[in-house]
C-alpha positions in Angstrom: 0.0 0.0 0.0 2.9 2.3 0.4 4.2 2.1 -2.9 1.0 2.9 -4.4 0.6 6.1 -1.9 4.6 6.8 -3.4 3.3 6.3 -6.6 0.5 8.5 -6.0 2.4 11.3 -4.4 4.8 10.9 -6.9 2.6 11.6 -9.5 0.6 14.6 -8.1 3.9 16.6 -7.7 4.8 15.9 -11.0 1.6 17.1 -12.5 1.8 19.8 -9.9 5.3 21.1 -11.6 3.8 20.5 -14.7 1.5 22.8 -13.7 3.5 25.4 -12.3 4.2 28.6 -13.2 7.9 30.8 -13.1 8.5 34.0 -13.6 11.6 36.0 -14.7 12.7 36.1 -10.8 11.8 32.2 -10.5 14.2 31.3 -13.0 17.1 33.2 -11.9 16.6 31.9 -8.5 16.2 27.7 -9.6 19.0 28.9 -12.1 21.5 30.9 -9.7 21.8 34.1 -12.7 20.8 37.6 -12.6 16.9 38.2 -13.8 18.8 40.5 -16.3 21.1 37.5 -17.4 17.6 35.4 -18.0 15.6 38.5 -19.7 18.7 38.9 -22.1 18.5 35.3 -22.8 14.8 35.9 -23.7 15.3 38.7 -25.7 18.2 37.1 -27.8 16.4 33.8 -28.3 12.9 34.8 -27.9 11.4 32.4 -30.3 13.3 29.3 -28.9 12.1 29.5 -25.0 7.6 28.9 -24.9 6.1 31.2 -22.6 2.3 32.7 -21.7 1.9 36.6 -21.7 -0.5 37.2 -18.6 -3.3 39.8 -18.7 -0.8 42.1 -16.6 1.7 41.9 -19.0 4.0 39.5 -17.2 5.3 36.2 -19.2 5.2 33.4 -17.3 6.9 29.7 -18.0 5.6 25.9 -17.5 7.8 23.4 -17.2 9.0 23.2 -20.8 10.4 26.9 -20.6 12.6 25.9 -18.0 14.1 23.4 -18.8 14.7 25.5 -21.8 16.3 28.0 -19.8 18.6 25.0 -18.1 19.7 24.0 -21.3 20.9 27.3 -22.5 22.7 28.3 -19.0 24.2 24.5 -19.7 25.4 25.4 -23.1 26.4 28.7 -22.5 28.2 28.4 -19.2 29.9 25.0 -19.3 30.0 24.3 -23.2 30.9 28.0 -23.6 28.1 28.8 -26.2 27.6 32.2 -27.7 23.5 33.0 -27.7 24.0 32.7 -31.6 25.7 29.7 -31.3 22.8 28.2 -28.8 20.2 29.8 -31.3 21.6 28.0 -34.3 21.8 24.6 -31.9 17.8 25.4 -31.0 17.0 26.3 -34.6 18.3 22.3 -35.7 16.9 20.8 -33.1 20.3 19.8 -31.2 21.8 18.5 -34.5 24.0 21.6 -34.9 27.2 20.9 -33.3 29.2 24.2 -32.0 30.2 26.3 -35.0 34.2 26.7 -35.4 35.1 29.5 -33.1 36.9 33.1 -35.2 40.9 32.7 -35.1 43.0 35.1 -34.3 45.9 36.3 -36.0 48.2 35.2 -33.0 47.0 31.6 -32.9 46.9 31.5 -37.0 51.0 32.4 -36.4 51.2 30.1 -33.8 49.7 27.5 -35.4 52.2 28.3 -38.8 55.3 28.5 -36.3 54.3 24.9 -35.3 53.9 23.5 -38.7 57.7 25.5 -39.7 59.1 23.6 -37.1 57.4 20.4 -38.1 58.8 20.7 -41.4 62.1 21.8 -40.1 62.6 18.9 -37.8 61.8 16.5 -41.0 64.5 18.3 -42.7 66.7 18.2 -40.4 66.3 14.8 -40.0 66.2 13.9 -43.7 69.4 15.6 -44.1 71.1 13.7 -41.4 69.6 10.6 -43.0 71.5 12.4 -46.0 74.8 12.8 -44.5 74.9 9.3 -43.0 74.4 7.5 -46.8 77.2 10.0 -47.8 79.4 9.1 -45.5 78.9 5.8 -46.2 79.2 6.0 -50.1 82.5 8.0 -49.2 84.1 4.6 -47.0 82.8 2.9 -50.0 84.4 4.6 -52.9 87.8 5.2 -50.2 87.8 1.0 -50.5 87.5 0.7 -53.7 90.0 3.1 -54.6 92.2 1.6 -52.3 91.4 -1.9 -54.4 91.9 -0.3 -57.0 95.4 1.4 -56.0 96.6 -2.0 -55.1 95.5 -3.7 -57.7 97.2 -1.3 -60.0 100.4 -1.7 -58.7 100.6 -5.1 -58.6 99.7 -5.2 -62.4 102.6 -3.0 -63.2 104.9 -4.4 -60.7 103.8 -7.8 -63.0 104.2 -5.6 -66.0 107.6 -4.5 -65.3 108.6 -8.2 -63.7 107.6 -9.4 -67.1 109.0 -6.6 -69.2 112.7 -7.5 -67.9 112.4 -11.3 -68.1 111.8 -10.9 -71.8 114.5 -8.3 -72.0 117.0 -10.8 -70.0 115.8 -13.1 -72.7 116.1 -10.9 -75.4 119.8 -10.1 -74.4 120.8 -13.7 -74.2 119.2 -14.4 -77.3 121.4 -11.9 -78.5 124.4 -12.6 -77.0 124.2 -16.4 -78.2 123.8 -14.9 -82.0 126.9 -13.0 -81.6 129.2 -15.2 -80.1 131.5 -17.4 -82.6 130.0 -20.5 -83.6 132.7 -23.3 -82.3 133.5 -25.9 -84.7 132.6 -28.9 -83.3 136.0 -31.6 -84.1 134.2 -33.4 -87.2 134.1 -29.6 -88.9 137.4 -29.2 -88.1 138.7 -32.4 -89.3 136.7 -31.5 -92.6 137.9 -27.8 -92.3 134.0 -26.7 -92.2 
């Protein structure tokens, strides 16, 4: 029996706030702002927030009102909102998501510094990259010239060995043409 008396309770105060009517000084208070801060908010979105215009001139809100008024202190205080930015977000419905905020000059520089030194850091390290495969090619080419030293000289060390055996053999060549021919004794003995 208690839960339905809860239930019952329960659902009298919500028809009773459902019922229930604020005023400018209402809000602010529920909301913790200035009444100016709220009638500003009115003004500036003044077909977004559903009020009633009383006989003596004073607009009055329901339920839905305020928690149309919660939603814009939400956006504009903690998601930082301008009222044109909270009217555009009204206007679709909640689809709108929050419009790209203006850039100064000083963070359009900043933000140009940071890509400079981006690309300067990929230089820089491109170029060491650079040096290293330079150096390398430059051991590489110091070897092979040294190969190629050696292997020089040794060719014309070969060269010149080979160049004085056939001069050695030349001469001796030489030499035997120009020495006497002996008469062996059975020339002799013929006089040959």
């Amino acid at each position: 029996m208690n839960d339905d008396n809860n239930q019952v309770e329960k659902r009298e105060l919500e028809d009773e706030l459902e019922e229930r009517e604020y005023i400018i000084k209402d809000i602010a208070e529920i909301l913790d702002e200035e009444p100016h801060t709220i009638r500003n908010w009115l003004k500036e979105l003044e077909g977004h927030i559903p009020f009633i215009r009383k006989k003596n001139g004073y607009r009055v809100f329901k339920k839905e009102g305020l928690e149309r008024f919660q939603l814009i202190k939400h956006l504009n205080r903690d998601q930082e909102y301008t009222l044109k930015e909270i009217s555009l977000y009204l206007d679709t419905g909640g689809e709108a998501f929050k419009p790209i905020p203006e850039v100064s000059a000083d963070s359009l520089l900043a933000e140009e510094m940071r890509k400079m030194r981006e690309r300067l850091d990929q230089l820089e390290k491109r170029d060491q990259k650079r040096d290293e495969i330079l150096e390398k090619l430059a051991d590489q080419l110091n070897k092979q010239n040294v190969y190629i030293e050696s292997t020089l000289q040794e060719r014309n060390e070969n060269l010149t060995a080979a160049m004085r055996e056939m001069l050695e053999e030349k001469k001796q060549s030489a030499a035997t043409l120009q020495e006497p021919i002996k008469k062996g004794w059975l020339q002799r003995l013929l006089g040959k």
